[in-house]
Backbone and ligand atoms as CSV (ligand in chain L), in Angstrom:
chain,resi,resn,atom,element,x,y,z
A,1,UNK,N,N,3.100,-30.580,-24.389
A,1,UNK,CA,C,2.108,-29.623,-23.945
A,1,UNK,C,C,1.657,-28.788,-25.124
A,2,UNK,N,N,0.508,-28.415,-25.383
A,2,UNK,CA,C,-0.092,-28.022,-26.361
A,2,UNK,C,C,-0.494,-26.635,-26.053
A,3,UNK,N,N,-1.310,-26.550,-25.177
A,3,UNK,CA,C,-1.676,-25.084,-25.032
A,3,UNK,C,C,-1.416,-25.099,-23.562
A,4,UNK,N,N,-1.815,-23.023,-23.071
A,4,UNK,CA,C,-1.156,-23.007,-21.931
A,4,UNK,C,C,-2.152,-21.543,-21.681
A,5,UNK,N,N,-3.295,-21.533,-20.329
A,5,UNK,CA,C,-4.278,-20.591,-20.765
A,5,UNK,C,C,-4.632,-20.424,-19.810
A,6,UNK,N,N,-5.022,-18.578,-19.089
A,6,UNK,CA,C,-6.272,-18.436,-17.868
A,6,UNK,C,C,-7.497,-18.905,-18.357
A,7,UNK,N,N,-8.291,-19.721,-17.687
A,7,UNK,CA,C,-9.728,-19.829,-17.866
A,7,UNK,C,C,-10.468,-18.772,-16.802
A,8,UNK,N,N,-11.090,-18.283,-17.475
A,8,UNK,CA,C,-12.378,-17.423,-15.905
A,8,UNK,C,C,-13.500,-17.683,-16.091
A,9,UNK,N,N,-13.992,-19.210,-16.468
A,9,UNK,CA,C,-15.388,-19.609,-16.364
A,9,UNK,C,C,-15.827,-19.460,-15.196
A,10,UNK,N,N,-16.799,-19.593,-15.148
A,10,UNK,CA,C,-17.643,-19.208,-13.470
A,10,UNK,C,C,-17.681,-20.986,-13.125
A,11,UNK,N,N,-16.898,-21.786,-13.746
A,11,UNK,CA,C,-17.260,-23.437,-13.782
A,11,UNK,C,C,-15.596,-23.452,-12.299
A,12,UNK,N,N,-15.007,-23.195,-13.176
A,12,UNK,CA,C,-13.550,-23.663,-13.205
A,12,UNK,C,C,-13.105,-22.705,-11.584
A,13,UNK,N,N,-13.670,-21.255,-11.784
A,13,UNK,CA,C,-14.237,-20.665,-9.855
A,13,UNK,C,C,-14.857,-21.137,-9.492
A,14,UNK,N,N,-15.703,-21.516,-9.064
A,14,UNK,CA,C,-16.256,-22.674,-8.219
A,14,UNK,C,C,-15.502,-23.844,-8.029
A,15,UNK,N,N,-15.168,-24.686,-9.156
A,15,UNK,CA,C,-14.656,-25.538,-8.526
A,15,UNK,C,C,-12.919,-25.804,-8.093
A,16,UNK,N,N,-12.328,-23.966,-8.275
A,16,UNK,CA,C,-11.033,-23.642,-8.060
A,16,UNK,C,C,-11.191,-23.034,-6.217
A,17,UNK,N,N,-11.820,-22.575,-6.707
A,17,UNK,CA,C,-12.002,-21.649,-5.483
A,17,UNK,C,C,-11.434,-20.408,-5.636
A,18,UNK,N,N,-11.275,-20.044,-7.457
A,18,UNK,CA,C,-10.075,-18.746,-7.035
A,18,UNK,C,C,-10.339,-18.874,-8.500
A,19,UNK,N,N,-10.513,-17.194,-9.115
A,19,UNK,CA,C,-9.889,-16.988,-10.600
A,19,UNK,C,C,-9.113,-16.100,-10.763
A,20,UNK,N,N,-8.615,-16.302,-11.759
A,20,UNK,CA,C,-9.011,-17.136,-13.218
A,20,UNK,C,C,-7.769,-17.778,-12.615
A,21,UNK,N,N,-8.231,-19.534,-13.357
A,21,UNK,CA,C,-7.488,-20.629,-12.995
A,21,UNK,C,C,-6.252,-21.066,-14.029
A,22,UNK,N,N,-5.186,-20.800,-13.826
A,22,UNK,CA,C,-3.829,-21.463,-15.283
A,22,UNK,C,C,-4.474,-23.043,-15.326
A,23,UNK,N,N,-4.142,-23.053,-16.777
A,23,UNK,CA,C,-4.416,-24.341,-17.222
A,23,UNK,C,C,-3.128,-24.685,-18.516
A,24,UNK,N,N,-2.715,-26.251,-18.441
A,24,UNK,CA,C,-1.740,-26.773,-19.094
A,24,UNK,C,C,-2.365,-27.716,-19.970
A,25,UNK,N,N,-2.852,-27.640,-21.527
A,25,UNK,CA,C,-3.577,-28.745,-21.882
A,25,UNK,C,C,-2.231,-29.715,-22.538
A,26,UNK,N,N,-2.357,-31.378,-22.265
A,26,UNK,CA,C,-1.582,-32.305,-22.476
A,26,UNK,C,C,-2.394,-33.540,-22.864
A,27,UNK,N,N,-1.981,-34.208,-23.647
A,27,UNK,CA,C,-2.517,-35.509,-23.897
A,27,UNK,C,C,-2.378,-36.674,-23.200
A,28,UNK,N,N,-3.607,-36.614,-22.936
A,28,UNK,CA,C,-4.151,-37.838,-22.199
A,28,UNK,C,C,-3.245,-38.830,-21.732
A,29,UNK,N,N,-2.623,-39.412,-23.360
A,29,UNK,CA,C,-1.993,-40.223,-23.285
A,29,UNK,C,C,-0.196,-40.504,-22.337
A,30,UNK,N,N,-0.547,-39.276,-22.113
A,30,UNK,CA,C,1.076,-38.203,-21.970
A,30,UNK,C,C,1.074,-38.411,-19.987
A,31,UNK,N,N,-0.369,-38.453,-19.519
A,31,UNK,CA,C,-0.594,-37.676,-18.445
A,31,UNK,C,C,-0.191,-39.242,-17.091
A,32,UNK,N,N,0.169,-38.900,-16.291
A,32,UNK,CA,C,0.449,-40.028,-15.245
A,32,UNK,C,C,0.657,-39.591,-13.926
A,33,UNK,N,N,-0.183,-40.157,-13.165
A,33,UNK,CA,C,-0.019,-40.093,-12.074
A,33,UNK,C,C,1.229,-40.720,-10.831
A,34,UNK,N,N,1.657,-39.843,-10.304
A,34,UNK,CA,C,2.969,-40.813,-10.101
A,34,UNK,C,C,2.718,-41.083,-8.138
A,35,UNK,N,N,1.750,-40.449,-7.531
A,35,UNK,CA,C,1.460,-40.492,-6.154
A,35,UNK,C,C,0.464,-40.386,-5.869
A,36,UNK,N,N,-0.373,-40.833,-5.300
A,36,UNK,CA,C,-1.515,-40.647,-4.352
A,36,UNK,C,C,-2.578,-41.065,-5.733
A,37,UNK,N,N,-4.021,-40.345,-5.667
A,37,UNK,CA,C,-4.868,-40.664,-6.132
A,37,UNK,C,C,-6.014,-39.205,-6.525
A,38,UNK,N,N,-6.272,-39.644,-7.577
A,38,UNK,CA,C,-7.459,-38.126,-8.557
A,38,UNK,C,C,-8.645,-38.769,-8.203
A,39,UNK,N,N,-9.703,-38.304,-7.471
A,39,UNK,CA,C,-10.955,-38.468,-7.496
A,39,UNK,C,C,-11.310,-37.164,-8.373
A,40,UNK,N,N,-12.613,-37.888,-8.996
A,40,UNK,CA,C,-13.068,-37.560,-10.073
A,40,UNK,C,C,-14.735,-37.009,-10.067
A,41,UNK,N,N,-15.169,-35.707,-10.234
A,41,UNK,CA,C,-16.626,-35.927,-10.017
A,41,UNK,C,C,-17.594,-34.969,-11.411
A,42,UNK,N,N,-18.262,-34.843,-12.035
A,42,UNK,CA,C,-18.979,-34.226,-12.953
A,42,UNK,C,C,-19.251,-33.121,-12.377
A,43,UNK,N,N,-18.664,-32.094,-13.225
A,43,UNK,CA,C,-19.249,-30.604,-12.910
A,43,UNK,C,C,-19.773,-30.384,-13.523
A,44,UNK,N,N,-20.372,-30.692,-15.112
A,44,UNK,CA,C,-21.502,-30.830,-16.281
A,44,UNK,C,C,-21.414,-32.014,-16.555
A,45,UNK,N,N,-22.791,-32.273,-17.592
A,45,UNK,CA,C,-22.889,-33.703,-18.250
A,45,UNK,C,C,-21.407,-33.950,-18.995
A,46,UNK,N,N,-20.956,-33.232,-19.978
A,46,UNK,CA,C,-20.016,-33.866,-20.397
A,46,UNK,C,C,-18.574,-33.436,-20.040
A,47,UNK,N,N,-18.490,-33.124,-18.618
A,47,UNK,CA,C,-16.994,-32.842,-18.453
A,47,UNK,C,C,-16.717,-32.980,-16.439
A,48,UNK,N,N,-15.961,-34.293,-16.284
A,48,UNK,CA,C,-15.388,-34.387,-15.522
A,48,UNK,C,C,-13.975,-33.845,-14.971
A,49,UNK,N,N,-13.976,-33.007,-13.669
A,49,UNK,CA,C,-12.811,-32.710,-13.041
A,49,UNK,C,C,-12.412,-33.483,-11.857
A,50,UNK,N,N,-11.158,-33.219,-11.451
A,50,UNK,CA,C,-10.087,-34.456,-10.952
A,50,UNK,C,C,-9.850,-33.456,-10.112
A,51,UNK,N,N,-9.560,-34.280,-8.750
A,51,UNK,CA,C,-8.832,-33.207,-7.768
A,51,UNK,C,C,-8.000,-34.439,-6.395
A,52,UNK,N,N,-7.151,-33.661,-6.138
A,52,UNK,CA,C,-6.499,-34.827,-4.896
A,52,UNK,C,C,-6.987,-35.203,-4.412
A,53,UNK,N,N,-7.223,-36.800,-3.949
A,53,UNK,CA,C,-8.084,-37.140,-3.012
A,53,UNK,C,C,-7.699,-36.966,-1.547
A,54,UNK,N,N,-5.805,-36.651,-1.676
A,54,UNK,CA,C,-5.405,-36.502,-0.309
A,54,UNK,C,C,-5.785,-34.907,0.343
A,55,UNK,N,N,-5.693,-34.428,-0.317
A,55,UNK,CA,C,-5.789,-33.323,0.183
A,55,UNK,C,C,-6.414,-32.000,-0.954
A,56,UNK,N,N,-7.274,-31.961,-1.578
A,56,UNK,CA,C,-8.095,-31.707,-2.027
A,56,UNK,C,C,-7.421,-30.440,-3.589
A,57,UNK,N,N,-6.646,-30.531,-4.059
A,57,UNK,CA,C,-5.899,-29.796,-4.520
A,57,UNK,C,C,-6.571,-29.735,-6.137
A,58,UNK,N,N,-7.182,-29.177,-6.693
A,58,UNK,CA,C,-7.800,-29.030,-8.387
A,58,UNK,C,C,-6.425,-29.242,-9.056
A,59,UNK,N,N,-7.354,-30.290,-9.890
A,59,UNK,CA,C,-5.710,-31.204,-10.581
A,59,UNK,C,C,-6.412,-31.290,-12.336
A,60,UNK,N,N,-7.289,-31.286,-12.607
A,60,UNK,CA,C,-7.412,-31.716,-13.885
A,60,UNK,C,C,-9.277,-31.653,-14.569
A,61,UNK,N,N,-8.874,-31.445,-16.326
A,61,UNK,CA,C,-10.248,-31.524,-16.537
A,61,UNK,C,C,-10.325,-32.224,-17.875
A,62,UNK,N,N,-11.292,-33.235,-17.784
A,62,UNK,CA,C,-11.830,-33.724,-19.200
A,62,UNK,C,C,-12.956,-33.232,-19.369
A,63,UNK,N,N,-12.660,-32.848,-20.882
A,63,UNK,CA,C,-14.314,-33.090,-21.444
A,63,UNK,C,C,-14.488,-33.904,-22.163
A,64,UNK,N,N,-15.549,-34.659,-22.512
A,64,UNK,CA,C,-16.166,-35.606,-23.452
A,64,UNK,C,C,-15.746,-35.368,-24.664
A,65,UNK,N,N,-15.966,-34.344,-25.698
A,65,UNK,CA,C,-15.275,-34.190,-26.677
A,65,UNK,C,C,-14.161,-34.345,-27.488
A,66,UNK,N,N,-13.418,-34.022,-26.435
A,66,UNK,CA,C,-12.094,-34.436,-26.924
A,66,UNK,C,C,-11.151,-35.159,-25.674
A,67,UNK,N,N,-11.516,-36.800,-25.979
A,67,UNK,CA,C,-10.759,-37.269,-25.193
A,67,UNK,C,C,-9.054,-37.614,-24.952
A,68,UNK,N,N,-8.783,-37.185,-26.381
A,68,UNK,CA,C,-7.139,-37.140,-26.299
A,68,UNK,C,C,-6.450,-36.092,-26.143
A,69,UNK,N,N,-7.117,-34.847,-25.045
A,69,UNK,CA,C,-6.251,-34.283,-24.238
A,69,UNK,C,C,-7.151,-33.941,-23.540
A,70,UNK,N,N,-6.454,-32.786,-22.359
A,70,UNK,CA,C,-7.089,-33.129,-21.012
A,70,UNK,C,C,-6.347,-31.912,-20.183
A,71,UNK,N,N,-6.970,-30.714,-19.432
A,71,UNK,CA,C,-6.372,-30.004,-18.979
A,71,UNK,C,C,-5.956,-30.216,-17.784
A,72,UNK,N,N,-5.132,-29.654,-17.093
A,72,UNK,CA,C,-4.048,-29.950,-15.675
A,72,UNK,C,C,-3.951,-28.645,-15.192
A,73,UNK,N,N,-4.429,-28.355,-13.593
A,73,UNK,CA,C,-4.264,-27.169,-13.157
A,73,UNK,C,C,-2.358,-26.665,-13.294
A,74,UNK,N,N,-2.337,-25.689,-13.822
A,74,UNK,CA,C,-0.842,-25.452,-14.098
A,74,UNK,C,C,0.012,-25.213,-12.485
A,75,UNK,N,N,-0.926,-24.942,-11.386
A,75,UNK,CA,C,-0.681,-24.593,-10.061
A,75,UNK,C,C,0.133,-25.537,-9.512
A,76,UNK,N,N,-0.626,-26.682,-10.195
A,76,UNK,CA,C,-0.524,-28.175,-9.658
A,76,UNK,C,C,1.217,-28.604,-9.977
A,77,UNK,N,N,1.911,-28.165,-11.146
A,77,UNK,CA,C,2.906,-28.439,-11.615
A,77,UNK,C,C,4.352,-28.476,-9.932
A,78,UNK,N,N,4.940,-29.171,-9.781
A,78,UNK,CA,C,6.175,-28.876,-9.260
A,78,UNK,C,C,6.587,-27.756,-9.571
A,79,UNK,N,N,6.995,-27.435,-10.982
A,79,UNK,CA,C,7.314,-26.191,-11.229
A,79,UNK,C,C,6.794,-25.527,-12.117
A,80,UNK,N,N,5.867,-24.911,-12.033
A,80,UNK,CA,C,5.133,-23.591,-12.547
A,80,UNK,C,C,5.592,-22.719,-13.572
A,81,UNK,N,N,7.017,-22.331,-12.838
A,81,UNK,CA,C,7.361,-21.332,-13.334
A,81,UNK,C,C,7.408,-21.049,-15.209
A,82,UNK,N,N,7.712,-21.851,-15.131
A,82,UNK,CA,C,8.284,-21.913,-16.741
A,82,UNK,C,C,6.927,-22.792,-17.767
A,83,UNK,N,N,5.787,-22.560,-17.190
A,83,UNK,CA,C,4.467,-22.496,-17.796
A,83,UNK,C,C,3.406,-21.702,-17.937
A,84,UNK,N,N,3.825,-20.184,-18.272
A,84,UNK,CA,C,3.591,-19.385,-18.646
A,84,UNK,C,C,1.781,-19.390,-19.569
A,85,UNK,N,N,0.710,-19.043,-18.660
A,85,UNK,CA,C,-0.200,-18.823,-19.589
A,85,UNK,C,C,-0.150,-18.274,-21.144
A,86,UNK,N,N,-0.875,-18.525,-22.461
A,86,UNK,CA,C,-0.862,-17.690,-23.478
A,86,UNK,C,C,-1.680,-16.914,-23.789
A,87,UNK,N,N,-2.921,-17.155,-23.253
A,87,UNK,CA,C,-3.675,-16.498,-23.607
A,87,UNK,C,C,-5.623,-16.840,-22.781
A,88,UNK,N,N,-6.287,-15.977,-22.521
A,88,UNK,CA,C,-7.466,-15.783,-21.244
A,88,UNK,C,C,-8.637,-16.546,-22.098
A,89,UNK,N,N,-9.575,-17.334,-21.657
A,89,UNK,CA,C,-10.526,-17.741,-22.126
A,89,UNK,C,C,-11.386,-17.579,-20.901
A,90,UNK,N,N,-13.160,-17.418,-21.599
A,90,UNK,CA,C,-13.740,-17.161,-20.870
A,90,UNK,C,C,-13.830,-15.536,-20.134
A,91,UNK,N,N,-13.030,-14.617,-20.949
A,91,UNK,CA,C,-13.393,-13.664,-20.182
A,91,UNK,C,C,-14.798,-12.591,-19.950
A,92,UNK,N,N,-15.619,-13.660,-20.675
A,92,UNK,CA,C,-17.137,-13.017,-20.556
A,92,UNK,C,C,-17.570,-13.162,-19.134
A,93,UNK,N,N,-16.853,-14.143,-18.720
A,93,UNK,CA,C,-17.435,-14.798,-17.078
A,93,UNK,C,C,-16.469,-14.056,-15.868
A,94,UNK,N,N,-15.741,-13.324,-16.433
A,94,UNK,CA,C,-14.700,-12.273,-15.699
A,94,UNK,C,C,-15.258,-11.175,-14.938
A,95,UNK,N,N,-14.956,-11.751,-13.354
A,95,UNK,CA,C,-15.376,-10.566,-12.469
A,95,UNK,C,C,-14.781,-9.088,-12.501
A,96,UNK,N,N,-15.671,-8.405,-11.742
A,96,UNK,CA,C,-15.711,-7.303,-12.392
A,96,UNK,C,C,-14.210,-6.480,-11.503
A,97,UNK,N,N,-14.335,-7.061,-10.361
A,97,UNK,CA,C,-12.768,-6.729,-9.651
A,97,UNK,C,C,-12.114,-7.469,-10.005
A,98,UNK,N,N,-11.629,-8.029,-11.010
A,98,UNK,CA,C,-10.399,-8.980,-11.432
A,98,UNK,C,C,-9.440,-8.310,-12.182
A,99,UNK,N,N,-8.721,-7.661,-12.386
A,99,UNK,CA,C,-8.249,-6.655,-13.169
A,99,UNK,C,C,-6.874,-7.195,-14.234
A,100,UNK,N,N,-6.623,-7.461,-15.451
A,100,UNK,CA,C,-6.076,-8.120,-16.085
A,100,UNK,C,C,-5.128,-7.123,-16.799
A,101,UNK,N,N,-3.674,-7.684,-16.082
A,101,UNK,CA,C,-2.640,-5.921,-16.415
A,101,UNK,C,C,-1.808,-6.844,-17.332
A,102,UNK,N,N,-2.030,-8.076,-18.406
A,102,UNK,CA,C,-1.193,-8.865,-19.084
A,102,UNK,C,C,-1.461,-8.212,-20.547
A,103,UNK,N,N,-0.789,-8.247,-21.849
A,103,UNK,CA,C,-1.186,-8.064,-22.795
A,103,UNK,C,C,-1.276,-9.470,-24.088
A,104,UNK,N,N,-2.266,-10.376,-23.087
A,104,UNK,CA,C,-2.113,-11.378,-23.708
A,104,UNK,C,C,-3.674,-11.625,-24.434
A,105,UNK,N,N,-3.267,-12.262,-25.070
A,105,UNK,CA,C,-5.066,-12.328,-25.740
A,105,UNK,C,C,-5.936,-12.662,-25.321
A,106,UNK,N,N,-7.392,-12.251,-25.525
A,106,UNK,CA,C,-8.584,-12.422,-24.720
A,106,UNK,C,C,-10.158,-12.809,-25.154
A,107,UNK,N,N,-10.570,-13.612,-25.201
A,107,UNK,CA,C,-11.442,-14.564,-25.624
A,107,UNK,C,C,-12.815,-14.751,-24.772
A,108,UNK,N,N,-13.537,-14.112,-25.304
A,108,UNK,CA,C,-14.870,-13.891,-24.566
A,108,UNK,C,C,-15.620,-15.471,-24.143
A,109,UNK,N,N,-15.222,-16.201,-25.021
A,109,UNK,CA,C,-15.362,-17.479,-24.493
A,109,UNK,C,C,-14.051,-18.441,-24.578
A,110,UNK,N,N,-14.617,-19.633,-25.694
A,110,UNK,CA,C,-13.526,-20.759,-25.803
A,110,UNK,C,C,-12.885,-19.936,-27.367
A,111,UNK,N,N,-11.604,-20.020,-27.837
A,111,UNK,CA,C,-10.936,-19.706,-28.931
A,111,UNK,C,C,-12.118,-19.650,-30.193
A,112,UNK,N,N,-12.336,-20.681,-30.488
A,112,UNK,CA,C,-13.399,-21.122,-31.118
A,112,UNK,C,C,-14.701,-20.306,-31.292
A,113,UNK,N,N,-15.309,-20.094,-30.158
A,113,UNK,CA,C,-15.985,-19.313,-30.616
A,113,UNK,C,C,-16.457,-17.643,-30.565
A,114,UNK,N,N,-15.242,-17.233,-30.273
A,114,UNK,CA,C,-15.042,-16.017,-30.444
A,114,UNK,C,C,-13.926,-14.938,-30.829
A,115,UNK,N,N,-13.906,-14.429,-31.300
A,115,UNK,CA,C,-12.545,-13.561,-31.483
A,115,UNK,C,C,-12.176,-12.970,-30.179
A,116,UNK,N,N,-10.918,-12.614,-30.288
A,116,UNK,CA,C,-9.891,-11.981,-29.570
A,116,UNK,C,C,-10.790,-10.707,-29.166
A,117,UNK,N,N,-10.369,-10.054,-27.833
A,117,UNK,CA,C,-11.173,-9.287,-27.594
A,117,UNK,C,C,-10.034,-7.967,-27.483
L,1,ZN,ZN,ZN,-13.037,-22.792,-17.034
C-alpha cells in the first residue's frame, strides 16, 4: 500500500454518497478480487470507478494515467482499522458543514498541484 488519503472531490460524493471518502492506493498488480463481482462505469473520460455488483458498495478507482495503481475505498477493507488516512485531498471541493478536527495535511487539490494548506 502506498498511500492512504480523505478525498472530498465533489466526484468521489456523488459517487460515494458521503464525504470525504478514505482511500487506500495499491497496485494494480497487487489488487484481487476474491468474491462476487466489480462493475465498472466512467465517472470522467479518463477515470473509471468499480463498485459491487451485489450490492452496490464503492470499491475502487482507476484513472487512465496511471495504470499501475489504483485506489480502493478504505471502507471497503475487512478491516479498516489499521488504515489510517494521511493526509485530505481535494479540500477545495470541501463542504462547508464538514468540519475537519484532524491535524493532518491538506491539499486544496491533488498533492501535486498544490501545497499543503
Ligand atoms: Zn475524489
Amino acid at each position: 500500500m502506498r498511500e492512504r488519503f480523505f478525498c472530498h472531490c465533489e466526484s468521489c460524493r456523488r459517487c460515494a454518497g458521503a464525504s470525504p471518502v478514505p482511500w487506500v492506493t495499491v497496485a494494480t498488480s497487487a489488487f484481487t478480487v476474491l468474491r462476487g463481482e466489480i462493475s465498472w462505469f466512467a465517472s470522467s473520460p479518463e477515470v473509471r470507478r468499480g463498485f459491487c455488483a451485489g450490492c452496490g458498495t464503492p470499491l475502487a478507482y482507476l484513472h487512465a494515467s496511471t495504470p499501475r495503481e489504483m485506489d480502493v475505498v478504505t471502507l471497503s477493507f475487512d478491516d479498516p482499522g489499521p488504515l489510517a488516512p494521511q493526509y485530505h485531498l481535494w479540500v477545495g471541493d470541501q463542504l462547508p458543514w464538514i468540519v475537519i478536527a484532524d491535524a493532518l495535511p491538506r491539499y486544496a487539490a491533488t498533492r501535486e498541484q498544490a501545497q499543503p494548506r
